[in-house]
C-alpha positions as CSV (number, residue, x, y, z in Angstrom):
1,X,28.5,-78.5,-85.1
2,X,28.7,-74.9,-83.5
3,X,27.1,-73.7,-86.0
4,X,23.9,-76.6,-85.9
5,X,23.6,-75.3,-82.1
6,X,23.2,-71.8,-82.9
7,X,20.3,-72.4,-85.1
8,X,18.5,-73.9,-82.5
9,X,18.9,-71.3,-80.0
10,X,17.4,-69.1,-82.5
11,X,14.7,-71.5,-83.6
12,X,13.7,-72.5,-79.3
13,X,13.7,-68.3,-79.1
14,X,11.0,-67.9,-82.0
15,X,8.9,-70.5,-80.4
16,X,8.4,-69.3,-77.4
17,X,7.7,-65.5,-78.6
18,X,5.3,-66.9,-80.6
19,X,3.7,-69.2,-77.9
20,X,3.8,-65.7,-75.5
21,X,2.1,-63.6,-78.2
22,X,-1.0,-66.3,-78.7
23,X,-1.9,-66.2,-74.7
24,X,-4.9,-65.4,-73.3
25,X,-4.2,-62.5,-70.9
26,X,-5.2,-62.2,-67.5
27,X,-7.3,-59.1,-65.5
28,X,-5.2,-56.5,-63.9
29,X,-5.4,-56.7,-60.1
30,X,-8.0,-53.9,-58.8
31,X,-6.2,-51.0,-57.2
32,X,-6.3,-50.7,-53.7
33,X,-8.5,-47.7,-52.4
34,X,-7.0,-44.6,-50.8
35,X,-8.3,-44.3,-47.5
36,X,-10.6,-41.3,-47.1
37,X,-8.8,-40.0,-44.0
38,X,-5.9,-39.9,-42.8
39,X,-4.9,-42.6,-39.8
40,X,-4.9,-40.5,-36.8
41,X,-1.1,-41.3,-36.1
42,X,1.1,-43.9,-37.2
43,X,1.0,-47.6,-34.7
44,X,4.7,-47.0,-34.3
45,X,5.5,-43.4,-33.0
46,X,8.5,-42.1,-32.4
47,X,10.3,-43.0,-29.2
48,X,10.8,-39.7,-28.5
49,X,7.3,-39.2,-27.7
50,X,4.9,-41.6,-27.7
51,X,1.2,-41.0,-29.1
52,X,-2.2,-42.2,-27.6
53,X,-3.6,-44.6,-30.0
54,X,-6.9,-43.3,-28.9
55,X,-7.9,-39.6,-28.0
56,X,-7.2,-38.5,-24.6
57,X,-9.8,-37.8,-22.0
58,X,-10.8,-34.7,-20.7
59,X,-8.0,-33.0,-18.4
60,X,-9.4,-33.1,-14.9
61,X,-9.7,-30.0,-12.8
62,X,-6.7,-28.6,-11.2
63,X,-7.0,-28.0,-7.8
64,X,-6.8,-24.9,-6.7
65,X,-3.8,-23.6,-4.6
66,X,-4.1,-23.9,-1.0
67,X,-3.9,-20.6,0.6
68,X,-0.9,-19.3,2.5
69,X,-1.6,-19.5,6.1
70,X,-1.7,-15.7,7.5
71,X,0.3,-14.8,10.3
72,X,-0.9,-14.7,13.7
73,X,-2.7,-11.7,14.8
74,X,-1.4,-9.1,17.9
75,X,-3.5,-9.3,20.7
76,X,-4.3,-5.4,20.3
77,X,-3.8,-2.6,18.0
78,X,-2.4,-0.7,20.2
79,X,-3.4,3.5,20.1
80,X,-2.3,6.1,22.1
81,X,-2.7,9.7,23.0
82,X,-1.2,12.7,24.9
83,X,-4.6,14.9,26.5
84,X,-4.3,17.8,28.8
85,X,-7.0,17.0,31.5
86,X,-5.6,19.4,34.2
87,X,-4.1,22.8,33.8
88,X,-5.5,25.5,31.1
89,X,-6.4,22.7,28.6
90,X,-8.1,20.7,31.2
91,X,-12.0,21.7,30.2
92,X,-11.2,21.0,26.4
93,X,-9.7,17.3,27.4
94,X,-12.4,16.4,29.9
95,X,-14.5,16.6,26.6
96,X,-12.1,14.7,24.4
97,X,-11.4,11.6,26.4
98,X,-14.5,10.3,26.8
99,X,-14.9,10.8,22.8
100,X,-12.2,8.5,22.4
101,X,-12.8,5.9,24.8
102,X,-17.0,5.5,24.1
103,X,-15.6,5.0,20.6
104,X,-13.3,2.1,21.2
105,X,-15.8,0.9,23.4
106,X,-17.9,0.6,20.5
107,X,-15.5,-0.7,17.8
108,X,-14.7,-3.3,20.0
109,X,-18.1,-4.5,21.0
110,X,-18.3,-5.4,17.6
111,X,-15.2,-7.4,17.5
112,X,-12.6,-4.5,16.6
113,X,-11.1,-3.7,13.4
114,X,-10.7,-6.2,10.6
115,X,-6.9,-6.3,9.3
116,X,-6.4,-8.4,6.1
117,X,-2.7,-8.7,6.8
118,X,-4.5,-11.1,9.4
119,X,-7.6,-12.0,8.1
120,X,-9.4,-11.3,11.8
121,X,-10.9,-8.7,13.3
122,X,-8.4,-7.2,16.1
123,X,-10.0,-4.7,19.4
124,X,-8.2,-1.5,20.1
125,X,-6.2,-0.7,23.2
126,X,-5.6,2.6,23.8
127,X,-3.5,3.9,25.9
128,X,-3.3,7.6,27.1
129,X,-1.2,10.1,29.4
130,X,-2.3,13.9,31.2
131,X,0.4,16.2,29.8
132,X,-0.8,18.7,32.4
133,X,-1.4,21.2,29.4
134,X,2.4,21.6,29.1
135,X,3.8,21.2,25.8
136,X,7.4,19.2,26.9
137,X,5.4,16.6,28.4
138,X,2.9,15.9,25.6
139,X,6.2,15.4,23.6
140,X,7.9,12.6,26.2
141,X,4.4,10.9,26.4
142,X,4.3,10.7,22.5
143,X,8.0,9.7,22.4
144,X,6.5,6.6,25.4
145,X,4.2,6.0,23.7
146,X,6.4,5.5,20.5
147,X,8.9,3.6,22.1
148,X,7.0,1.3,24.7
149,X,4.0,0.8,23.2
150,X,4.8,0.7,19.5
151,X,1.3,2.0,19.1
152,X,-0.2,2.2,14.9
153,X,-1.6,6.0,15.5
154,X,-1.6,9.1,17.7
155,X,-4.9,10.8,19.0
156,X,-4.3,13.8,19.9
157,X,-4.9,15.9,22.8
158,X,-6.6,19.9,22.9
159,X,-5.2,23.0,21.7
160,X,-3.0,24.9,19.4
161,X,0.1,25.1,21.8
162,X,-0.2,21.2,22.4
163,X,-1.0,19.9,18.8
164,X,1.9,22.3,17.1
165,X,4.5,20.4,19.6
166,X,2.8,17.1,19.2
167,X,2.5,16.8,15.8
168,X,6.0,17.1,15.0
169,X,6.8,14.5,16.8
170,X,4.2,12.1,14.9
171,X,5.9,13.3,12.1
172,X,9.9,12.5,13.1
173,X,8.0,9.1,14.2
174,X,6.2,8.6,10.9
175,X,2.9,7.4,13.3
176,X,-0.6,8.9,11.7
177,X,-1.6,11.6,14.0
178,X,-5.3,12.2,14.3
179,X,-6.4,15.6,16.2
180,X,-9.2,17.7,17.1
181,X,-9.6,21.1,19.6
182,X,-7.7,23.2,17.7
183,X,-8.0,25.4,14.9
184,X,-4.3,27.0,13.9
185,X,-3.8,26.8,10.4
186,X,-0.3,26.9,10.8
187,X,0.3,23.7,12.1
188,X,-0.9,22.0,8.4
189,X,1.3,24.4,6.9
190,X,4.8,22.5,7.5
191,X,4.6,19.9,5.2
192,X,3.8,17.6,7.7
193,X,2.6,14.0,6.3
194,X,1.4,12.4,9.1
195,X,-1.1,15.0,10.6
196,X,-4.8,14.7,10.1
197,X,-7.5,16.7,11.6
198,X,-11.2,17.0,10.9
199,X,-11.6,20.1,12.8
200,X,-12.6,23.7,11.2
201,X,-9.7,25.5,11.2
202,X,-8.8,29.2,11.5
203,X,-9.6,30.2,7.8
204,X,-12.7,28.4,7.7
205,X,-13.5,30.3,10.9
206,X,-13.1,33.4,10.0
207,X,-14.3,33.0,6.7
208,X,-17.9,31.7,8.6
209,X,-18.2,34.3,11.1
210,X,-19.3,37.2,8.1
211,X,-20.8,35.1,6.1
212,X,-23.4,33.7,8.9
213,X,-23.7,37.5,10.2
214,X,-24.9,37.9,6.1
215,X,-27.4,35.0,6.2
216,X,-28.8,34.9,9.4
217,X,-29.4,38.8,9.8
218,X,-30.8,41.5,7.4
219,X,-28.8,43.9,5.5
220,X,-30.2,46.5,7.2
221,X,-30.1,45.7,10.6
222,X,-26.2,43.8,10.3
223,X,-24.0,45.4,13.0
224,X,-20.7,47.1,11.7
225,X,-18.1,47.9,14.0
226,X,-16.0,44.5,15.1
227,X,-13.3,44.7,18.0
228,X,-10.9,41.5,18.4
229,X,-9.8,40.5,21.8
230,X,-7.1,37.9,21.0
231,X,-3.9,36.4,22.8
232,X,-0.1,37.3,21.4
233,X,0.2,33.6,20.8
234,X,0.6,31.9,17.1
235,X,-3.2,31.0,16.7
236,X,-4.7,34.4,18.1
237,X,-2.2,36.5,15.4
238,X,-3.3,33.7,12.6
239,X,-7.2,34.2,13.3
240,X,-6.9,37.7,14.8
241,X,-5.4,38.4,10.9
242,X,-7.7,36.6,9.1
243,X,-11.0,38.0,10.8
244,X,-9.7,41.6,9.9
245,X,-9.5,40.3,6.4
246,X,-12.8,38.6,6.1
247,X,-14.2,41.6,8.2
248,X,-13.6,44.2,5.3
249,X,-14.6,41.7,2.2
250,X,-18.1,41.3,4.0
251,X,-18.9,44.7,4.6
252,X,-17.4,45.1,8.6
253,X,-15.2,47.5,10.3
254,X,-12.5,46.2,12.8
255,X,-12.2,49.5,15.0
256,X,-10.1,47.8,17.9
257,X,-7.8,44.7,18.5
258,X,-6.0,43.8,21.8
259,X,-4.1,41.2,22.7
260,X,-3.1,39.5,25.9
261,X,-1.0,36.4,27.0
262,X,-1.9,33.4,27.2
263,X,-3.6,33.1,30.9
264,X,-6.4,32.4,33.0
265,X,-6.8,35.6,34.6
266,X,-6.3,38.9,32.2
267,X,-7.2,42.2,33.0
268,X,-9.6,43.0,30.0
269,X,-10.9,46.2,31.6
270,X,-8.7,48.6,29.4
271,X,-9.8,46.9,26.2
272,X,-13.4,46.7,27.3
273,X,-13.5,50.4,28.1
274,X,-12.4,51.5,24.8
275,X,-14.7,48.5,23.1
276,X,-17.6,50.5,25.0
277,X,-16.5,54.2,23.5
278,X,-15.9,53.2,20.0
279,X,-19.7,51.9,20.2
280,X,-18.4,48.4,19.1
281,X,-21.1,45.9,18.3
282,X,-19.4,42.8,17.8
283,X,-16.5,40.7,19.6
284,X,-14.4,38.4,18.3
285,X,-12.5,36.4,20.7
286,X,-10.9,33.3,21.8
287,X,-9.7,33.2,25.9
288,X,-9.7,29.8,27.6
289,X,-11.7,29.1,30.8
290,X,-11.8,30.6,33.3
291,X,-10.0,34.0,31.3
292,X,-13.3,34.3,29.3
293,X,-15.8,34.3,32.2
294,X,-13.5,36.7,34.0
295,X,-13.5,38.9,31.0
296,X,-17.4,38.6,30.4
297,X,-18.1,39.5,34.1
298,X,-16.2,43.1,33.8
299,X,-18.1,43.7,30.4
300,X,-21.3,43.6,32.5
301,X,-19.8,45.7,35.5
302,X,-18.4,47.9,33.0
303,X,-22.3,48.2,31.2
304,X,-21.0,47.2,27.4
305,X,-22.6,44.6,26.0
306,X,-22.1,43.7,21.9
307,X,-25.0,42.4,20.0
308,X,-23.1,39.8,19.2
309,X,-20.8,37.5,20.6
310,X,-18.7,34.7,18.9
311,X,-16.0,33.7,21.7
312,X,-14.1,30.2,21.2
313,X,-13.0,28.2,23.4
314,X,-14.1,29.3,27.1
315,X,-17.8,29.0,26.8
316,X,-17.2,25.6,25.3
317,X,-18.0,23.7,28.9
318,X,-20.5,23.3,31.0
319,X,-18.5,24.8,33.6
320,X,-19.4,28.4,31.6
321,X,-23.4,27.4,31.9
322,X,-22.5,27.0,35.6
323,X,-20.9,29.3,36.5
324,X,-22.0,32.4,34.1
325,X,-26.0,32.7,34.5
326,X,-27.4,34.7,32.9
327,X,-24.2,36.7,31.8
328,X,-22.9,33.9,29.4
329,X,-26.3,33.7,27.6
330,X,-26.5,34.6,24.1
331,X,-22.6,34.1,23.6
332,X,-21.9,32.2,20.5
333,X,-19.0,29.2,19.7
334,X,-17.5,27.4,16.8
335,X,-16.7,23.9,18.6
336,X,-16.7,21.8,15.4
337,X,-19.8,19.8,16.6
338,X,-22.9,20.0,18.4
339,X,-25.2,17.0,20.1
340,X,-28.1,17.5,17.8
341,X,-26.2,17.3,14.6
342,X,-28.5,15.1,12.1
343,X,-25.6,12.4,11.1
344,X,-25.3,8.6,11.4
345,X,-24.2,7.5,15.3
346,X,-25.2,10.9,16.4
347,X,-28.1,9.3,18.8
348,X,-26.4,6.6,20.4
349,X,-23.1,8.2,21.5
350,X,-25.6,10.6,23.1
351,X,-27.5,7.8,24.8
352,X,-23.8,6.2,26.1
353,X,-23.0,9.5,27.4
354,X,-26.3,10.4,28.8
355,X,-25.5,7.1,31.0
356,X,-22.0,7.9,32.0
357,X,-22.5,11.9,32.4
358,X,-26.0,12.7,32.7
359,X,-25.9,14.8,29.5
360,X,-25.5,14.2,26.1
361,X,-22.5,14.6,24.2
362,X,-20.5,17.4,25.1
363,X,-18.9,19.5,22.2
364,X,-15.3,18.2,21.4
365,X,-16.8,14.5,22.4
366,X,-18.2,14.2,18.9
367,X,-15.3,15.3,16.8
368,X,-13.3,13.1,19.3
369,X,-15.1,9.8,18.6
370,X,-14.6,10.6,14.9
371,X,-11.3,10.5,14.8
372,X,-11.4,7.1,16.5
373,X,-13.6,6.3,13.8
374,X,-11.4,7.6,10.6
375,X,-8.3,5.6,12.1
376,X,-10.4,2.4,12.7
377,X,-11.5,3.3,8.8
378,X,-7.7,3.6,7.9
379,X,-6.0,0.5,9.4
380,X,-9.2,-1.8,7.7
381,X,-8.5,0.0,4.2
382,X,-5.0,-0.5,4.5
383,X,-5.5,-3.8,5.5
384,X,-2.1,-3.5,7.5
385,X,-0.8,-2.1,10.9
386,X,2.1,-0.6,8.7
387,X,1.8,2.8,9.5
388,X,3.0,4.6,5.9
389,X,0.3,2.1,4.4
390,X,-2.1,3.6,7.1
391,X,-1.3,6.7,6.6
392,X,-2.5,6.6,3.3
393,X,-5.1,5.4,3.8
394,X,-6.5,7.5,5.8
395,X,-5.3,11.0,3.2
396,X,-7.7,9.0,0.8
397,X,-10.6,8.5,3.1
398,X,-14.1,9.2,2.0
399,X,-16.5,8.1,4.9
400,X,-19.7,9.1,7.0
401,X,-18.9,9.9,10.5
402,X,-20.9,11.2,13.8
403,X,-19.5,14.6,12.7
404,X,-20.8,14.3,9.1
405,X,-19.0,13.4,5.8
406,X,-14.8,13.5,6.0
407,X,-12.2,14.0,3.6
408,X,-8.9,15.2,4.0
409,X,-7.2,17.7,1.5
410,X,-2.9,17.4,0.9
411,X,-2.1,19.4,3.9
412,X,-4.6,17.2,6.5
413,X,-7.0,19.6,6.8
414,X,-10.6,18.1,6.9
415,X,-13.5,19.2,4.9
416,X,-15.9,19.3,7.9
417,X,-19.2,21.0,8.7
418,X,-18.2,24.1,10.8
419,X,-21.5,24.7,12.9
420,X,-22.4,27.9,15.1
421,X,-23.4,27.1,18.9
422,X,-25.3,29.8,20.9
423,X,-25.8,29.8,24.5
424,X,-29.9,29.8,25.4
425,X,-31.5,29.3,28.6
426,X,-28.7,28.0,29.9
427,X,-28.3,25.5,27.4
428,X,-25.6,24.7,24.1
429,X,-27.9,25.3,20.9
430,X,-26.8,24.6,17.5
431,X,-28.6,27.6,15.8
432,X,-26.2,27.1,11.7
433,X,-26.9,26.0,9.4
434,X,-30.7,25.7,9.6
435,X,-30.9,22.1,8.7
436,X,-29.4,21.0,12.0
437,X,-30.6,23.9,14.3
438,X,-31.9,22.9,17.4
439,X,-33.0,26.6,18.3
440,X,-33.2,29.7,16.4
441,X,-30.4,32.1,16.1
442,X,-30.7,35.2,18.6
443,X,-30.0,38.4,17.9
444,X,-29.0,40.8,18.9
445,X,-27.8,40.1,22.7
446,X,-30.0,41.7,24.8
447,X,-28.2,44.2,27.3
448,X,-26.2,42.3,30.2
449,X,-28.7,44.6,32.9
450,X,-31.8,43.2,31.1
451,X,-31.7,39.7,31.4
């Protein structure tokens, strides 16, 4: 029996392998086609970070930050000086002030200076104090000024004396000093940072003195012999020094040199005398008013008279056109400026004088508004009332000013135009250099008993 069921297994096997073998097969499916590109991300991303199913827009524009709000701005900017207008300085002040307040006039009539610290335009106040010509008190009014005012910068006042004691003290304060009327060398020679001053000074004047004599006169008619009537202070050893040295590399003789204190009344005679027997032809000097007249009134009592004449300082008034005749003609000046200069501003500081005075500009008045000028310049470059950030501003300067072009070398010195002033006719004449002259150069003097 087991075996009958085996066979038929066997037999039901063959059958069907048969049956599967005699079939008519079917078509393999077609295979699906592989897409061309891929799908731009799969429908189910990650949780972690979900994908657009379509491309994102364009980003819209950021806004820009809003500006920080700037600070409120002082009231002022406040400025501040120490000027001799009475004793020995007072003619040189009396020529300064005015310099200094037509130019804040000025600056502020056009809305002051423009401080980016505050993003507005601020007016200057300046405030100023008579020192009397004494040295202690410029120093207290600085130190006032320092402590009361909490001023941005210093203008200074007139004077060697008065700028050597002042300027020290803008430097202990760290307060950018700007000064004019003076023309010691010495004072830039201290290492002092804060002191600034485009006005020749005694190098540059000595220096000038040959080489104009050179230019302006003929070899062969030049005078020769120099004599140097000086004081025994720092500034009349520094240029009395530096003319004798200038004096020889140009072809000159100094045959005398005397020296008095500082005063408004020396005795000159003595010097004169021997100025007379040595045949001098040239005087170098530098007395204040009224020292200077004094001395010029005994050279014509005494009968010298030099050819020529370069004397700073006294006959830089109009008190020495008034009081001199014709005595004080033909005497020459350096005074770092002159009226008729040909430079920007020139004309209408004249014209605001003329107004107030009845004249135009008097001699310090221009170098005076320029340093109002170069600080205004300063604080808007800096764009701060910081003073270090002013200060160097102004050491980098670079501008146009009623004085002319300005820059400042390391030691503060200014790289100025040092014009020559002659007295004519009873009038200030810029006769150097030719391209600003306003008269010709005379020479020589004629003699004091042939005017």
């Amino acid at each position: 029996m087991k075996t009958r069921l085996t066979v038929l297994i066997a037999i039901m096997i063959s059958l069907s392998m048969l049956f599967a073998a005699c079939a008519t097969p079917t078509e393999a499916p077609a295979p699906t086609a592989v897409p061309t590109a891929l799908p731009e991300g799969p429908t189910e991303p990650p949780v972690e970070q979900a994908a657009p199913t379509e491309a994102p827009a364009e980003p819209t524009a950021v806004p820009e930050a809003t500006a920080e709000p700037k600070p409120p701005a002082p009231e002022f900017i406040d400025i501040g000086g120490s000027i001799p207008l009475t004793g020995p300085f007072g003619s040189l002040g009396n020529m300064v002030l005015p310099g200094y307040e037509i130019a804040v006039e000025d600056i502020n009539a056009a809305g002051g200076v423009y401080v980016e610290e505050y993003g507005t335009k601020i007016p200057l106040r300046m405030t100023y104090y008579d020192d009397e010509s004494d040295p202690t008190k410029a120093v207290n009014n600085l130190e006032n000024l320092f402590s009361e005012q909490n001023v941005t910068a210093y203008l200074g006042g007139a004077g060697s004396s008065m700028h050597a004691a002042a300027s020290a003290i803008a430097e202990k304060n760290q307060v950018p000093y700007c000064g004019i009327a003076f023309a010691l060398y010495k004072i830039h020679q201290q290492g002092y940072q804060y002191l600034f001053s485009p006005f020749p000074k005694s190098p540059q004047q000595a220096k000038d003195t040959f080489e104009i004599l050179n230019a302006a006169i003929p070899e062969g008619e030049r005078p020769t012999k120099v004599a140097i009537f000086s004081y025994s202070d720092d500034w009349g050893k520094e240029i009395g020094d530096l003319w004798e040295q200038y004096a020889a590399e140009n072809g000159y003789e100094v045959v005398l040199r005397e020296e008095r204190p500082v005063a408004p009344d020396n005795d000159w005679s003595d010097a004169i005398l021997k100025a007379k027997a040595a045949e001098v032809e040239v005087l170098l000097s530098l007395p204040i008013f009224p020292d200077g007249s004094g001395m010029f009134k005994t050279m014509a009592e005494l009968g010298w008279t030099p050819k020529y004449s370069l004397v700073i300082r006294a006959p830089e008034g109009v008190n020495w056109g008034e009081s001199m005749g014709t005595i004080g003609e033909y005497v020459t000046i350096f005074p770092g400026w002159h009226h008729g200069a040909q430079f920007e501003g020139v004309d209408a500081l004249n014209e605001k004088y003329q107004a107030k005075f009845e004249r135009p500009a008097d001699l310090l008045t221009g170098p005076a508004y320029a340093c109002v000028q170069i600080i205004a310049a300063g604080i808007e470059k800096a764009g701060t009332l910081d003073r270090q950030a002013v200060r160097d501003a102004i050491a980098s300067i670079d501008m146009d000013t009623v004085i002319g072009p300005v820059t400042f070398n390391e030691d503060g010195t200014g790289n100025v135009l040092n014009p020559l002033i002659q007295w004519l006719n009873g009038k200030l004449e810029l006769v150097w250099p030719p391209e600003h002259s306003t008269a010709d150069f005379v020479y020589p003097a004629p003699p004091f008993e042939d005017r």
